[in-house]
N, C-alpha and C positions, 0 to 999 in steps of 0.2 A: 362505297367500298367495292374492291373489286374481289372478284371470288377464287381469286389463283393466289393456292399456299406454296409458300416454301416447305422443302420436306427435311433444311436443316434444322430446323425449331419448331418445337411445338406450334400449334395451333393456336390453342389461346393464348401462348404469349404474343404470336402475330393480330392479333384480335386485339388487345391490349394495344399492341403497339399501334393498331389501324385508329382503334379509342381517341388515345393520346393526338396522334395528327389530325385527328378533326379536334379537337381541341383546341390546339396549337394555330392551327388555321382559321378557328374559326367558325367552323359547321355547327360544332357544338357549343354554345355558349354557356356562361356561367349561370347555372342557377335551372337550366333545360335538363330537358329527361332523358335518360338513352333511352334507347328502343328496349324493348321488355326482350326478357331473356327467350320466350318463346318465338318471339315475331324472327331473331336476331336469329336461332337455331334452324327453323324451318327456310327463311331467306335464303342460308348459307347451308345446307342441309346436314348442319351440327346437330352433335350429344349438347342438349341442353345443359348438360353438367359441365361443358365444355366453358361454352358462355360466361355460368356463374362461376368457373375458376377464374376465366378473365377479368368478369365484373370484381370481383372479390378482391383480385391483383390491385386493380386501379383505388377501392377502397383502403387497403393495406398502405398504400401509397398516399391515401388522403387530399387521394385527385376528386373523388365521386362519393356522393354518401346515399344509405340506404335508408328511404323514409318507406317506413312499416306500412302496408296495403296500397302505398302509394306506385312507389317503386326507386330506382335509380336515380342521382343529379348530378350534374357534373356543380361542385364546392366553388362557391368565392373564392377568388383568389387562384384557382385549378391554372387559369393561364398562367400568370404571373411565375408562377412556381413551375411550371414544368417548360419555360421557354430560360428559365434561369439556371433549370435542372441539364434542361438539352444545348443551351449553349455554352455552357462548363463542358460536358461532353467531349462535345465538339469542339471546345481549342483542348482539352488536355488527353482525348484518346483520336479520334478521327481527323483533326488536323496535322497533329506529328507524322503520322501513318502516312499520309498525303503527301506531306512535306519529303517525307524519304520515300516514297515511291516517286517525286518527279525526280529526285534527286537519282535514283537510278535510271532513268532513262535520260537520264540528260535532259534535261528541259527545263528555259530559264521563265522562273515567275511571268516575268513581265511579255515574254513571248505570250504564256496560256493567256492573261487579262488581254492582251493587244487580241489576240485570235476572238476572243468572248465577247467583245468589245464589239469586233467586225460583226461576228453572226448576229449580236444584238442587235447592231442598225439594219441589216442588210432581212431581216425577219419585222422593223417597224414600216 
């Protein structure tokens, strides 16, 4: 995780949302610990309270469960559910949005994948 916030949103929800993408990716796997609320505060030089509004968020959400003196886990199922959750998203808010922002600057689909295409080979 990198340590530079946005200052349009909260903290912990950007904390949440860093959560969620190792999840989704991978770092965190189903059934693994997050890092304890202390380690995660001092790391990033958070209000511990900060943390656990985060951790709490991703509970509420029924991404992470809280095992009593244990600590934190990311849930069975935690990917499944939130690549289901983030790819709904994504075709019904950030894809439109996209779609009418190429649409004002003039720019055809098949140009940007031809362009993406190129940088792809030209970077293997």
């Amino acid at each position: 995780m990198s340590i530079h916030w946005n200052d349009s949103q909260p903290i912990y929800w950007q904390l949440k949302e860093r959560t969620v993408a190792m999840i989704l990716d991978g770092t965190l796997g189903e059934g693994e610990a997050l890092p304890s609320v202390r380690t995660v505060a001092a790391e990033f030089q958070l209000n511990p309270i900060t943390v656990s509004k985060s951790y709490q968020a991703l509970v509420d959400e029924g991404l992470v469960e809280k095992r009593r003196g244990l600590g934190m886990f990311v849930c069975k199922g935690a990917h499944k559910k939130l690549f289901a959750s983030e790819r709904d998203k994504f075709l019904n808010e950030e894809w439109p949005a996209t779609l009418n922002r190429i649409g004002q600057l003039g720019l055809e689909i098949k140009e940007l994948f031809n362009d993406a295409l190129e940088k792809e080979s030209e970077s293997s």
